[in-house]
N, C-alpha and C positions, 0 to 999 in steps of 0.2 A: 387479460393479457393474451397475446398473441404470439403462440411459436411457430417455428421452423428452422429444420438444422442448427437446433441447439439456440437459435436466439430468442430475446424475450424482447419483444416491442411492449412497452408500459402506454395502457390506455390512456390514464392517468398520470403522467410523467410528476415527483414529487419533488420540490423547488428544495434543495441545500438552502437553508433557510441562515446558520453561522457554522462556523469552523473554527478551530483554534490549532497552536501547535507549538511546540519545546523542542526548544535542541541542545546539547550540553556546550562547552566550549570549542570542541573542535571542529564542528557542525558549525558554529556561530561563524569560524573564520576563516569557512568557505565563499567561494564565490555566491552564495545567494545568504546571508547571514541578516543582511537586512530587513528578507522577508518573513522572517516569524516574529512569533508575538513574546515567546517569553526564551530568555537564555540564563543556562544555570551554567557557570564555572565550575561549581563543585560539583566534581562526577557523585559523590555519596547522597548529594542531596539533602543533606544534613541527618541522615542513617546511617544506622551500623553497618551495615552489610548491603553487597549490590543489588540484591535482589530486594530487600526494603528501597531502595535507594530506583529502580524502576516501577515500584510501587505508588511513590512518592510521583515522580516521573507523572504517572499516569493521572494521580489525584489532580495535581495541580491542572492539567490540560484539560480533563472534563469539568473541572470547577470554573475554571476561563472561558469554556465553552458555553456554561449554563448563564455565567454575567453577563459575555455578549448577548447571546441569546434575549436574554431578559427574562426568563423561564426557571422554574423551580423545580426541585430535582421530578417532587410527585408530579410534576406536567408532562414527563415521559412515558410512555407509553413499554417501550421497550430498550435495552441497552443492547446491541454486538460488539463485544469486546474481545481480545485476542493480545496475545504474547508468543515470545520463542521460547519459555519456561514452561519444567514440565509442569502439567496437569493448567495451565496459565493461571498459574499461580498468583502473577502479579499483577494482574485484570482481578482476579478475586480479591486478593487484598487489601489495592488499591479501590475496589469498590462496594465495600461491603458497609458501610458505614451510609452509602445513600439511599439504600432501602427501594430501587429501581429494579423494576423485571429484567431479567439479567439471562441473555445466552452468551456462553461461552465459547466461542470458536476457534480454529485453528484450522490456517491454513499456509502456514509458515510464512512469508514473506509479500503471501498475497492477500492475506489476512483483510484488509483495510478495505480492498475490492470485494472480496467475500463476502465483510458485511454489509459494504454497501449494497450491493445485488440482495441480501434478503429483507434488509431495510425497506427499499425503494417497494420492494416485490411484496413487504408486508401493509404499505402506506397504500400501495398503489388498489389492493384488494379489499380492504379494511378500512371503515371509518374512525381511523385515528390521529389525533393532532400531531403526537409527536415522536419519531423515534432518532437514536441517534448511535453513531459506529465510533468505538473510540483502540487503535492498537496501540502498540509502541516498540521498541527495544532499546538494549543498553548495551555499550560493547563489552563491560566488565563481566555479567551477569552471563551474557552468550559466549564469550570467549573460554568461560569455567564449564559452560554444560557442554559444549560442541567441540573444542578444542582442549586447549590447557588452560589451569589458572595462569594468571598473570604475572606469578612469581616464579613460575615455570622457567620463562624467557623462552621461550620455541623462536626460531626461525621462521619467520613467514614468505609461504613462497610466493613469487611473483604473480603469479594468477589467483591468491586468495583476496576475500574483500572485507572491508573493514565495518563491522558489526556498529550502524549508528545510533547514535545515543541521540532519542530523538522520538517523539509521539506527535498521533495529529488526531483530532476529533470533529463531526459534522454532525451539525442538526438537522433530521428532514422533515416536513412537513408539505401539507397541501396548499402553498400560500400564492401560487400566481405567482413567481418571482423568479427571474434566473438568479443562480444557476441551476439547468433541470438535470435527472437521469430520466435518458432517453431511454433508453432499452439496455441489455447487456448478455453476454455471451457465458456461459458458464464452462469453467474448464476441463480439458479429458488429462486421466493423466499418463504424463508420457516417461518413457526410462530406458535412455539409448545405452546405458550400461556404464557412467559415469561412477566412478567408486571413492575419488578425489575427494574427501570432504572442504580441500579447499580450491575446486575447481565448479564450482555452486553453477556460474554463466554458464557453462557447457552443459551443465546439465540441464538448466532452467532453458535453453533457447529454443528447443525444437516442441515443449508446451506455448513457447511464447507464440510460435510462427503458426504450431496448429490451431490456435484461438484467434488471432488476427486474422490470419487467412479466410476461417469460415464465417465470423463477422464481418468481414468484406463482400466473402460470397453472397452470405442471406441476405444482405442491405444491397446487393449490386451498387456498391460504392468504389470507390479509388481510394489510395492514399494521400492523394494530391486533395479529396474532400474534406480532410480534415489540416485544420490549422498544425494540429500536430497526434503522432500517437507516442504516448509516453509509456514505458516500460518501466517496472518496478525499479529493478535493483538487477538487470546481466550484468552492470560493467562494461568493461572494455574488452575482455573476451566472451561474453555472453552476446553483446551488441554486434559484435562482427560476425558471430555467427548466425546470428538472426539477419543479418542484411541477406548472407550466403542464402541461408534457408527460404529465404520471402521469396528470392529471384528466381530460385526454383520450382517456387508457385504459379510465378508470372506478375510477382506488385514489389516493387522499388521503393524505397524505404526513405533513400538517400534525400536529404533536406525537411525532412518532415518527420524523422523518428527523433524522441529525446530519449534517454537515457536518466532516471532519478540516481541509480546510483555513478553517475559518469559527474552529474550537474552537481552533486554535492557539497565534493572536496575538491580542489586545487590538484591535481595531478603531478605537477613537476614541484609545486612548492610543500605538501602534507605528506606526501612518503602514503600512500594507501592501496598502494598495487593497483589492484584491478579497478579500483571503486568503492564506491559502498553500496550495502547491503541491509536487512534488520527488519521488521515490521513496522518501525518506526520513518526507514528512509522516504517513501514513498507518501507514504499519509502525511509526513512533516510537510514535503517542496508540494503536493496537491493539493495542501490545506495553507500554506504559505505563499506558494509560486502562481500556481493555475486557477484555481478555485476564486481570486479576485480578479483577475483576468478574464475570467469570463463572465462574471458579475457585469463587469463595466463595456462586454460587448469589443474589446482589445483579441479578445479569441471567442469564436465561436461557435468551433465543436473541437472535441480534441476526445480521444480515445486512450481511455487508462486501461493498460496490459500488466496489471499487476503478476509479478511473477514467483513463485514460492516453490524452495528443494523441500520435499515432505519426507529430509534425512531422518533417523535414528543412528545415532552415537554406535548403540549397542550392533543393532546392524549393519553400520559400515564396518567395524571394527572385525564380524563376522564374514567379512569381506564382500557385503550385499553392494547392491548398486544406489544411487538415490532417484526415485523417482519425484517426478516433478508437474507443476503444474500453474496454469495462468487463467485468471478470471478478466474480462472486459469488460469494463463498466463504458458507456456513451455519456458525456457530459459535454452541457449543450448551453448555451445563450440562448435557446430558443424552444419553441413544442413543435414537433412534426406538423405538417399538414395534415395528420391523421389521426392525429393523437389532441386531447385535451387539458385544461389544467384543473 
């Protein structure tokens, strides 16, 4: 591997080999619903309780993963897995039955880029067939640990975002095939002094702009080089502020930035304020949306800015700030001129 200013050029680029991804019902009948593999109506999932019921979530999408695949659980090498539950409870639950080398990550919201960057970074160093990243979340499940239960009935304000019930899973391996990770930027983290536990965009924007930025810098690329660069979960007040922020870098955003949590839901027809959000938003529409898109050569690089608030409940409530943070993964149709497969 190759660094400078935080980037990682992969000598090695490792081919996303399958993917899979779930989304519950209201996920389903958003504007991109078409593009996942499995949809559950029933938020419980046929469990008792939400957090069995994101457990569940998660089985079913790495078992979906492994059928495409063609691949059997022991043909893994290693699992990165991640949740917005404490201790990721429902990463362990949901995967303790497959007897898979198993780290457990967290990195709130950006989780899915997280482990794709030590995936790619462990493929890339190591002579191993197979590893694979699998997040998720649930809105019920995060709604109880971060906010109120459900029966609460709280008022949600206009700039909060809606926790998606939704998981996405990828296979990597060394097989010559798009789609590749090119390289990717790891994030610093940032904390403008955001206290809002439902103002998450404002907090996450200015990790998003420091990671973009400096992966631009060290690639001396444009925005305009990429098909698109896609953002976890700002929303609609985290997006606007990342335009703000870019432009004061010097790189324009406009026509080339998506938004995962903007692209979700329906706006004017779902009632979801700002967006959505969740571990699951992002890994669903990149495991759904993009990732066959670039398979088929319809996009050709696009840059995932996964974005993650690394809140505590406990310390906002102590009136701390949330600090935040964004990982860049480069995924590619292609291998560098420099790089190999």
């Amino acid at each position: 591997m190759q660094e400078a200013s935080s980037l990682i050029r992969l000598r090695r680029p490792p081919s996303i080999t399958a993917w899979s991804s779930t989304v519950g019902k209201k996920e389903s009948e958003g504007p991109l619903g078409t593009c996942f593999d499995l949809i559950e109506k029933d938020g419980h999932f046929g469990q008792k309780t939400w957090e069995q019921a994101e457990s569940e979530l998660q089985r079913r999408t790495i078992n979906l993963l492994l059928q495409k695949a063609g691949v059997a659980a022991e043909d893994i090498s290693c699992l990165f897995a991640g949740d917005l539950i404490n201790q990721c409870t429902s990463s362990t639950y949901a995967l303790r039955h497959l007897d898979i080398p198993y780290y457990g990550i967290f990195g709130a919201c950006s989780t899915f880029a997280e482990g794709m960057q030590l995936a790619a970074a462990m493929l890339s160093g190591m002579e191993l067939p197979h590893c694979a990243v699998l997040t998720s979340s649930h809105f019920s499940s995060a709604e109880r640990q971060f906010r109120f239960p459900l029966s609460y009935g709280g008022q949600r304000t206009p700039n909060a975002q809606w926790t998606c019930t939704a998981a996405g899973a990828v296979l990597l391996g060394q097989t010559g095939t798009p789609p590749y990770i090119r390289g990717f930027c790891t994030g610093r983290i940032r904390d403008i002094g955001v206290t809002d536990a439902n103002n998450m965009g404002a907090a996450m924007a200015p990790a998003a702009a420091d990671t973009i930025a400096r992966y631009l810098s060290a690639t001396r690329t444009r925005p305009t080089d990429y098909d698109a660069i896609v953002t976890g979960d700002l929303g609609l007040v985290g997006s606007r502020l990342l335009m703000q922020l870019m432009e004061q870098n010097g790189y324009e955003l406009r026509g080339v930035h998506r938004d995962c949590g903007i692209m979700m839901f329906d706006q004017n027809r779902q009632d979801t304020h700002a967006g959505g959000s969740g571990c699951g938003c992002s890994a669903s529409i990149i495991c759904g949306y993009f990732l066959p898109r670039l398979q088929s050569g319809e996009l050709r690089n696009v840059l995932y800015a996964a974005t993650g608030a690394l809140l505590s409940p406990m310390l906002c409530q102590q009136g701390e700030s949330i600090p935040a943070i964004c990982h860049v993964v480069h995924l590619s149709h292609e291998i560098g001129k420099e790089q190999t497969a």
